[in-house]
C-alpha positions in Angstrom: 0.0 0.0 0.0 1.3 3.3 -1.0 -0.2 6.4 1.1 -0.1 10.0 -0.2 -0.2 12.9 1.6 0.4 16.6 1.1 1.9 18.0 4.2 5.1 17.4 5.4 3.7 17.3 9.0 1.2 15.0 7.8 3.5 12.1 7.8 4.6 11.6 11.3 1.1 11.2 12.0 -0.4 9.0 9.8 3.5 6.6 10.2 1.9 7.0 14.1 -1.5 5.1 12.8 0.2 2.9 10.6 2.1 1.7 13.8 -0.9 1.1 15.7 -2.4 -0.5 12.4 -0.6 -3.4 10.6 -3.5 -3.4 7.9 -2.5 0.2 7.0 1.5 -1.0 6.3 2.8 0.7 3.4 5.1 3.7 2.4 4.5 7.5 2.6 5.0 9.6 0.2 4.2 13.6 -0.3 3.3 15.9 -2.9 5.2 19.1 -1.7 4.4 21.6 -3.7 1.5 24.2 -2.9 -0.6 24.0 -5.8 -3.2 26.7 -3.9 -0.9 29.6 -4.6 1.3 30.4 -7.9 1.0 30.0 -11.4 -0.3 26.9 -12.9 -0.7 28.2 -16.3 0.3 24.9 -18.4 1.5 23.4 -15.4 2.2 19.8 -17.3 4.2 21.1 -19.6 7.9 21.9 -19.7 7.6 26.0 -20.4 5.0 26.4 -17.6 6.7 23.7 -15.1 9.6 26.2 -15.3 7.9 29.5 -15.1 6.0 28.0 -11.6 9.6 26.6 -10.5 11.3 30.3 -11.0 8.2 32.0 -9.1 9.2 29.8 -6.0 12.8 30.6 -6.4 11.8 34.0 -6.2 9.9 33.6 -3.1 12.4 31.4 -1.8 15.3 33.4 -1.7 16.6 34.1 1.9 14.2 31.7 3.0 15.1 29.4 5.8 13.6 26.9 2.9 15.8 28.2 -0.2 17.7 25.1 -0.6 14.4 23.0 -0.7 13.9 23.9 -4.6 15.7 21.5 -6.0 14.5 18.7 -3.3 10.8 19.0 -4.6 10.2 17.0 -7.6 6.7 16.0 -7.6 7.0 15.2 -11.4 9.6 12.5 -10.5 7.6 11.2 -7.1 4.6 10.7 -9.7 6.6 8.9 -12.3 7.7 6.6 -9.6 4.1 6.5 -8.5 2.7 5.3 -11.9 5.8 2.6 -12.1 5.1 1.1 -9.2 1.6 1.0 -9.0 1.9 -0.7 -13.0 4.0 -2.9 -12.1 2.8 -4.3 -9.0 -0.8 -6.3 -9.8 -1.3 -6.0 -5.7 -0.4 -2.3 -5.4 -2.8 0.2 -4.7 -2.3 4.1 -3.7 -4.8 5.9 -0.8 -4.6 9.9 -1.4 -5.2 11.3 1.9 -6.4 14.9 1.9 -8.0 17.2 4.7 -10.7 20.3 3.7 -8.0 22.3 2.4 -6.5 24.3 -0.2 -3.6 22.9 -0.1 -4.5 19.6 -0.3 -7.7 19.6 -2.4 -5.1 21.8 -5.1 -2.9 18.8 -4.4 -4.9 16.2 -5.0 -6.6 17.7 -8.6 -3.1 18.2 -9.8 -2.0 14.3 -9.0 -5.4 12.5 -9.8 -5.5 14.3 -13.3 -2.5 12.2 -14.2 -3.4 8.7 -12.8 -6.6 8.3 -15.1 -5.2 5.1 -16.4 -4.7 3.7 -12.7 -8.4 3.9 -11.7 -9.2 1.3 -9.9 -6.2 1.5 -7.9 -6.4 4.4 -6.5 -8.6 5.1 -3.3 -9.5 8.5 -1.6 -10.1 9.5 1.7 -11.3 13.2 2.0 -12.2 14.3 5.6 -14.7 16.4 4.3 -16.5 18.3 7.4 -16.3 15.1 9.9 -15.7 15.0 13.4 -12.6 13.9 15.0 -12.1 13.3 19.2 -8.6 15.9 20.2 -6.3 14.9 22.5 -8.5 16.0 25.4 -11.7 13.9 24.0 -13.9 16.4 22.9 -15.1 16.4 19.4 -13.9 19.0 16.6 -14.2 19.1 13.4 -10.2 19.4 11.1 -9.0 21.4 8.5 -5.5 19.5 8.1 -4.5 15.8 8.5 -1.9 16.7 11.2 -4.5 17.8 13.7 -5.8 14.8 13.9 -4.5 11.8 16.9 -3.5 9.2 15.5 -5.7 6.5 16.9 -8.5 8.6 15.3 -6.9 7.4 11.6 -8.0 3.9 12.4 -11.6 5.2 12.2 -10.9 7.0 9.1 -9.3 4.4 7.3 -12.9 3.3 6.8 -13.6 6.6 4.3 -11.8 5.1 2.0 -13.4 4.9 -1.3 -12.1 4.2 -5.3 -12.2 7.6 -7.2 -15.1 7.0 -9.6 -14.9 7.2 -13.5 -17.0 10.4 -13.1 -14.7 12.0 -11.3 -11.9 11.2 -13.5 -14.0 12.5 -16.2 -15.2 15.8 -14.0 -12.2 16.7 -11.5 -9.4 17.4 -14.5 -12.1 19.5 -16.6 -12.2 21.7 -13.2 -8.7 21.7 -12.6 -8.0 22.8 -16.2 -10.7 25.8 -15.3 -8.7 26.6 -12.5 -5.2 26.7 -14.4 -6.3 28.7 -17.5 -7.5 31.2 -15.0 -3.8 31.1 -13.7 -4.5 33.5 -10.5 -2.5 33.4 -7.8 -4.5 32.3 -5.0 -7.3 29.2 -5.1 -9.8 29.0 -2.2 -11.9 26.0 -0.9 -15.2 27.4 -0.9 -16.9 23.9 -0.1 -16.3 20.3 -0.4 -14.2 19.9 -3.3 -14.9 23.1 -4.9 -12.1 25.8 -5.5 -12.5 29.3 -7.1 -9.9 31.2 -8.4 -8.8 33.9 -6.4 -6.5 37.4 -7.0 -2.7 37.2 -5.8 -3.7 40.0 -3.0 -6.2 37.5 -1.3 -4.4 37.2 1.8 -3.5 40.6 2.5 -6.5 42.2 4.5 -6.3 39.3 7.1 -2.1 39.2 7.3 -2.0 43.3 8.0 -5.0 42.4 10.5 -2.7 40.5 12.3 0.3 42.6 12.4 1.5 43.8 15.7 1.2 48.1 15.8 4.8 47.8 16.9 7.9 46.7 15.3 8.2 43.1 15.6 10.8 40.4 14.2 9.9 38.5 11.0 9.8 35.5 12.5 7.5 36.2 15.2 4.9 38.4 12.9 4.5 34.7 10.9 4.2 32.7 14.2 1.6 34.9 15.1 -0.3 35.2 11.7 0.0 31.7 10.9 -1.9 30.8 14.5 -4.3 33.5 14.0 -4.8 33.2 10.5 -8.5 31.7 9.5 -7.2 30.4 6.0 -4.2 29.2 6.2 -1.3 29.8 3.7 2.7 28.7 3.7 5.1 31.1 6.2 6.9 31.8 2.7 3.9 33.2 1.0 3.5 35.2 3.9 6.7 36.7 3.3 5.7 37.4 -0.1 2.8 39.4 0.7 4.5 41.3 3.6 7.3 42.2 0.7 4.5 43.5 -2.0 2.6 45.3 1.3 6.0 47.0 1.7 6.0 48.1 -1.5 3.0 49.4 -1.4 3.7 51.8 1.5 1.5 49.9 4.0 4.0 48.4 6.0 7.8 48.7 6.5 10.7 46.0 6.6 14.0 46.7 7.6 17.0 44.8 7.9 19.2 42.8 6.1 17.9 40.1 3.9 20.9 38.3 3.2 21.5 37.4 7.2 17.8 35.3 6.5 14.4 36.1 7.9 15.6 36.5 11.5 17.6 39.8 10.8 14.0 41.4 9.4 11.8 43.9 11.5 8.5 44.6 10.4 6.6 47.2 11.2 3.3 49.1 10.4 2.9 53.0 10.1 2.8 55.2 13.5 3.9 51.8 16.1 7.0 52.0 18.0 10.6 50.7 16.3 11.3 49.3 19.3 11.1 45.0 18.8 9.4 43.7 21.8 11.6 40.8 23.3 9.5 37.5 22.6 
């Protein structure tokens, strides 16, 4: 059995289920790139693979994550993905995906290459269902990796094939959703995603900004927790660079010493960083 997963923090949980479930055994492996955010204009071809790649070079430059570029190859981790799964008569593949972006962008982009595996491939989609936390009351999760892992032995039993329909419907949407080539796309409700402009997040991420200067690192802890719709710390950055540029916000520092040199702060506050 080959599990799929779209979250790096995903993993550790669902390898915590598998221990606890020898029916689960198999190997994890994970799309990594965010498919929510960023061009996708052509995305299977070699021209717009390229223009996507240099917009996350872009973005990750002075990163605490710039050397991660050349580790993501989801083309390759889906050509192994189609080998094996041909070559192996027993071999099946379980996409796990929480109601996100991130992984319902994920999951569009992967399944609209695997039409000549249906049959082998199942889905589990925790759509809107209710999971115990680690205190035993009920809530309802967004992302894989909020979920304990004894509660993936219940949720094992989602799993279902994707249907012929959907590999007839799904890619037509995802097609929508590339020619539109925006820079954002939100969940607006199961499986549906709508296009949305690159300034999407900005409202929300100056809405969590601190008055007063404040390191880099600690304005992204803070607007990631706070955040309702969650995005990737580097996209963040992003936007905070473009707000700068816009006069709404001010970043100072030195870029080259990495995101923990960086000061942020908004019109009028104090320049004084507040020790964390």
């Amino acid at each position: 059995m080959i599990h799929i997963v779209f979250n790096t923090a995903d993993m550790p949980v669902l390898q915590a289920a598998i221990d606890l479930d020898e029916s689960l055994a198999g190997t994890i492996i994970e799309i990594k790139d965010d498919y929510a955010v960023g061009p996708l204009l052509n995305i299977y071809e070699t021209e717009g693979y390229q223009v996507r790649r240099d917009w996350w070079k872009e973005l990750l430059q002075h990163s605490p994550w710039e050397e991660q570029l050349d580790l993501v190859d989801d083309k390759l981790t889906v050509h192994h993905l189609i080998e094996t799964l041909q070559n192996n008569e027993e071999e099946e593949a379980w996409i796990w995906m929480g109601q996100n972006s991130h992984d319902v962008c994920g999951y569009y982009w992967l399944m609209s290459q695997l039409k000549d595996l249906q049959g082998k491939l199942q889905v589990l989609y925790l759509n809107n269902l209710p999971f115990l936390n680690e205190k035993g009351q009920l809530f309802y999760p967004t992302h894989l990796s909020q979920i304990q892992p004894a509660e993936f032995l219940k949720a094992k039993k989602l799993a279902r094939p994707i249907t012929l329909s959907e590999f007839e419907v799904d890619p037509d949407e995802w097609k929508k959703l590339c020619d539109e080539n925006e820079g954002v796309r939100f969940l607006e409700g199961g499986k549906k995603l709508i296009s949305k402009e690159i300034n999407f997040y900005d409202k929300e991420i100056i809405s969590l900004l601190t008055k007063n200067a404040q390191k880099l690192p600690s304005a992204i802890a803070h607007i990631l927790s706070k955040m309702k719709i969650k995005t990737g710390d580097v996209f963040i950055v992003y936007r905070l660079k473009a707000l700068a540029e816009l006069g709404k916000l001010t970043m100072t520092g030195n870029w080259e010493k990495g995101w923990k040199d960086i000061v942020v702060q908004m019109p009028g506050g104090s320049a004084i960083v507040a020790e964390d």
